[in-house]
C-alpha positions in Angstrom: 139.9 115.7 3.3 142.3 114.4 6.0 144.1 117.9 5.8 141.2 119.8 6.5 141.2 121.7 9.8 137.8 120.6 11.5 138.4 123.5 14.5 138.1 122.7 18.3 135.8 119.5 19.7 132.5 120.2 20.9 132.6 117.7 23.1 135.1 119.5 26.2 132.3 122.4 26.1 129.1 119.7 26.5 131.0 118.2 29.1 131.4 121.9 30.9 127.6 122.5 30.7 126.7 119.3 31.9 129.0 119.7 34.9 127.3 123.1 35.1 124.2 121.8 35.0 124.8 119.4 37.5 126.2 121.5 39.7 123.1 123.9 39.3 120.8 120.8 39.9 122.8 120.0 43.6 122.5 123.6 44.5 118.5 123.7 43.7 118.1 120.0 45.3 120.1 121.2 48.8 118.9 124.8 49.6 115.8 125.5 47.3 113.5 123.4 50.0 115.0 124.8 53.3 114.6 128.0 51.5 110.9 127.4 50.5 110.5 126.2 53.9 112.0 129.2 55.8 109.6 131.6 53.6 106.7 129.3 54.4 107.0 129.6 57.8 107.9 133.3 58.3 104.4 133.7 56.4 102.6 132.1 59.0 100.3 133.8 61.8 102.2 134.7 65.4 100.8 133.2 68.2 99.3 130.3 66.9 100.9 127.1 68.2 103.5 124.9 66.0 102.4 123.0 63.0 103.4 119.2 63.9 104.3 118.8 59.9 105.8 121.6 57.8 103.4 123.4 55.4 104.4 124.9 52.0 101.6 126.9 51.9 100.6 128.3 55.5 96.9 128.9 55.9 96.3 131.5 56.6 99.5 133.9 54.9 100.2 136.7 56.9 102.5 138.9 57.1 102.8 140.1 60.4 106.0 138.2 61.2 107.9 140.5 59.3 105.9 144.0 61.3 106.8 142.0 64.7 110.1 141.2 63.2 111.2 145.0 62.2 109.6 146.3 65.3 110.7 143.8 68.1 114.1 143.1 66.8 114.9 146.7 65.4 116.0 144.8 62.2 116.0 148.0 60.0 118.6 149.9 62.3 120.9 146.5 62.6 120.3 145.8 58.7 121.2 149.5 58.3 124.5 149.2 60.5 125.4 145.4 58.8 124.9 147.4 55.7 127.8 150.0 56.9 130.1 147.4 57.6 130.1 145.9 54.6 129.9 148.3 52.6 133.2 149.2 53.9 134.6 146.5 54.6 134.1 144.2 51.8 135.5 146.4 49.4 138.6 147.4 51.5 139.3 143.3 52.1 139.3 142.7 48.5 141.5 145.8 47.6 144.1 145.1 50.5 144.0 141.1 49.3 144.5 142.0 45.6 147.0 144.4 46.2 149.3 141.9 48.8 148.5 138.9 46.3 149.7 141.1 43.3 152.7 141.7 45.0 153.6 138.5 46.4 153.4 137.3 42.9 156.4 139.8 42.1 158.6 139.2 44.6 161.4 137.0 44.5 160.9 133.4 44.9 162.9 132.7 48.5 160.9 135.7 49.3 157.7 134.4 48.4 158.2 130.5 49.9 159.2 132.3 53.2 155.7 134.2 53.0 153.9 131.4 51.6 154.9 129.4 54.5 154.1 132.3 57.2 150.6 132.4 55.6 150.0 129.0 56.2 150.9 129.3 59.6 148.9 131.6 60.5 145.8 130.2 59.0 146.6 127.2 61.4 145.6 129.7 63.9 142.3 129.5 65.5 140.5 132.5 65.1 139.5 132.3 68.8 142.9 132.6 69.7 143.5 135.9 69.0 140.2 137.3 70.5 141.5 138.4 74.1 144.5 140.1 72.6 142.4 141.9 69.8 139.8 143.2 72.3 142.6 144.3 74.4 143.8 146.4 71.8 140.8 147.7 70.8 139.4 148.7 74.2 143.0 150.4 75.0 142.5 152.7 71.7 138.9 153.0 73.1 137.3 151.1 70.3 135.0 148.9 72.0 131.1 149.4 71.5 131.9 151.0 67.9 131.9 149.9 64.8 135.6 149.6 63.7 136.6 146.5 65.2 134.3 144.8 62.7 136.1 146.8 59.9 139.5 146.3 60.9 140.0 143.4 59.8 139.8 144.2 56.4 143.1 146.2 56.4 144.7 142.9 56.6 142.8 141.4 53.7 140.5 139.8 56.5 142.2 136.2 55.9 145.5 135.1 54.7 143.8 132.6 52.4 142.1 135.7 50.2 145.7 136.7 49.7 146.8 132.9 49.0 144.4 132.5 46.4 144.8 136.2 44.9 148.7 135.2 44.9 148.3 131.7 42.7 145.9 133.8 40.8 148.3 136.5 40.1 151.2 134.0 39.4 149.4 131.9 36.5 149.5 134.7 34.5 151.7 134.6 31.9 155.5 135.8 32.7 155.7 137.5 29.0 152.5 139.7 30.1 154.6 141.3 33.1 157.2 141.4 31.0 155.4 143.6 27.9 154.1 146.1 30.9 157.4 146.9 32.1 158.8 147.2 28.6 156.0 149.9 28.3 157.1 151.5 31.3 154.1 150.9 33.2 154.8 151.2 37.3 153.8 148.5 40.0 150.2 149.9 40.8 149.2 150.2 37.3 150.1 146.7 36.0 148.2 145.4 38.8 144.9 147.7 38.4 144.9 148.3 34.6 146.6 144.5 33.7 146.6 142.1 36.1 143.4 142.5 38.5 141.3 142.6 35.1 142.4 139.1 34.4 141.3 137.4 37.6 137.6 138.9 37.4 136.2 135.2 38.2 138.5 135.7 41.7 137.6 138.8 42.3 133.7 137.8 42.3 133.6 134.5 44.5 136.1 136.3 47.4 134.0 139.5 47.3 130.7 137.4 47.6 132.6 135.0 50.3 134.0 138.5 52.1 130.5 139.6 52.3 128.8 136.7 53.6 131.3 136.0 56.2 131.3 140.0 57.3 127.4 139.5 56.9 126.9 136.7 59.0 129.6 137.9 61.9 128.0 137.1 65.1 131.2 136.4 67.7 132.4 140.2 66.9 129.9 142.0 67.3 129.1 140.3 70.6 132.2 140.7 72.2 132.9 144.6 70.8 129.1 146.2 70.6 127.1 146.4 73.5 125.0 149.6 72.7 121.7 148.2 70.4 121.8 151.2 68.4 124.8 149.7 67.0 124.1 145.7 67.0 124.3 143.9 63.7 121.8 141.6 62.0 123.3 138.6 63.5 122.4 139.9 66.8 119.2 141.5 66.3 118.2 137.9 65.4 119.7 136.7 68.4 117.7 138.6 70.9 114.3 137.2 68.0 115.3 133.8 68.6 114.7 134.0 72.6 111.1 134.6 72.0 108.4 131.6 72.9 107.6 129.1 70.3 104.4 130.6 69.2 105.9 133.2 68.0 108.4 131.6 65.4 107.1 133.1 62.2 108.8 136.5 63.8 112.2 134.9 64.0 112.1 133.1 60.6 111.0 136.3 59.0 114.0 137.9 60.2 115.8 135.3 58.7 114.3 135.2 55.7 115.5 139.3 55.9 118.9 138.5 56.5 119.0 135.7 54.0 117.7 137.7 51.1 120.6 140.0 50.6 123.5 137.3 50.8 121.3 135.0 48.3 121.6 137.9 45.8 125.2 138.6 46.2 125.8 135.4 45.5 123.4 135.2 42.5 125.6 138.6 41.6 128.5 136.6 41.7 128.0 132.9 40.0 126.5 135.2 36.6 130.0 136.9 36.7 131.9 134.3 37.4 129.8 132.0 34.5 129.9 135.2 32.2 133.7 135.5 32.4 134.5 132.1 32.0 132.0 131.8 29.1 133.9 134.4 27.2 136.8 135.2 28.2 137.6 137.7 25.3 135.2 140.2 27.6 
């Protein structure tokens, strides 16, 4: 019957998958062999001169890359502090970001196009810029060779951008939805945490896996604000690896492989949320 209501097309959801399927084929075909090749190599013997061609399989596998690795380098105390820092600081990024976003979303619109604009401006900012005035700063509160310069950040949201995208985010939410919390009397703070941040859980996933790769992977802070090794970060524990001779490779790449692992699952961590949430977005 032509009046018969044949529900939604399957065809906009096939063409989803296939673009997810896609997508997850370029990932595999771009960093599954420099992966594989990174693990290969960090399970090859010290000492023993280059291969000319890579090998998948290193003959003999050993394992003593990663013993010279944790001992020479001191990776556990510099995964340990990396750990610390981002533990901190990732969370405290997303929360200050959310928060800002949430209420930039609220304010009035001259207000928000003259913010708008001053984030933008200061994303045109090289971060390098602002590193002789920062370290100023921090060495006149006596924060140099500690920790909390690598954590400040975060109680600005780290980047303007994280707020940017937490701000379109926030404001393609439905007006009536903002509209129903205040009718119920609900304040500020609690629309945002018990409303509004529930709705962007796909945002909240990719910047809290890009906060913590990007605090991960620091290398310029650390080196200008830490000098004590006690307190160096993975970046530069893998600094002070990559200065030995070429026999003794494996040892650096199994550091890599070390500080690659953790990142890789965050981001695993992340895509399943952000696939999950799309994928049913009653949840």
């Amino acid at each position: 019957m032509r009046g018969r209501n044949r529900g939604p097309s399957p065809l906009p959801e096939r063409a989803a998958r296939l673009w997810r399927s896609l997508g997850a084929a370029f990932v595999i075909l771009v960093f599954v062999p420099p992966l594989l090749l990174l693990v290969s190599g960090s399970l090859t013997e010290p000492g023993l001169p280059p291969s000319p061609t890579p090998q998948l399989v290193p003959d003999p596998v050993s394992t003593a890359g990663y013993e010279r690795a944790l001992d020479l380098g001191g990776l556990l105390r510099a995964s340990l502090n990396s750990v610390l820092v981002a533990v901190v600081a990732v969370p405290l990024s997303v929360l200050v970001a959310s928060l800002a976003g949430f209420a930039l979303a609220r304010l009035a619109p001259r207000t928000t196009a003259v913010v708008v604009a001053a984030s933008l401006v200061a994303l045109m900012v090289p971060p390098t810029a602002l590193l002789v005035p920062r370290f100023a700063i921090f060495r006149f509160l006596g924060l140099t060779d500690t920790l909390v310069p690598l954590i400040a950040p975060a109680l600005l949201g780290t980047s303007p951008l994280y707020v940017l995208v937490y701000y379109l985010a926030f404001r393609a939410l439905p007006a009536d939805l903002y509209d129903a919390c205040q009718v119920e009397d609900l304040s500020p703070v609690r629309t945002w945490w018990q409303v509004a941040l529930p709705l962007v859980r796909p945002v909240t996933a990719g910047l809290t896996a890009l906060t913590f790769i990007l605090t991960w992977s620091n290398f310029l802070d650390p080196l200008i604000y830490v000098y004590d090794r006690d307190l160096f970060t993975l970046p530069l524990a893998l600094r002070s690896l990559s200065l030995l001779d070429p026999t003794n490779f494996p040892v650096f790449l199994a550091g890599a492989v070390i500080a690659t692992l953790p990142a890789l699952g965050v981001f695993v961590l992340a895509q399943r949320r952000f696939l999950h949430d799309h994928s049913d977005p009653r949840e």
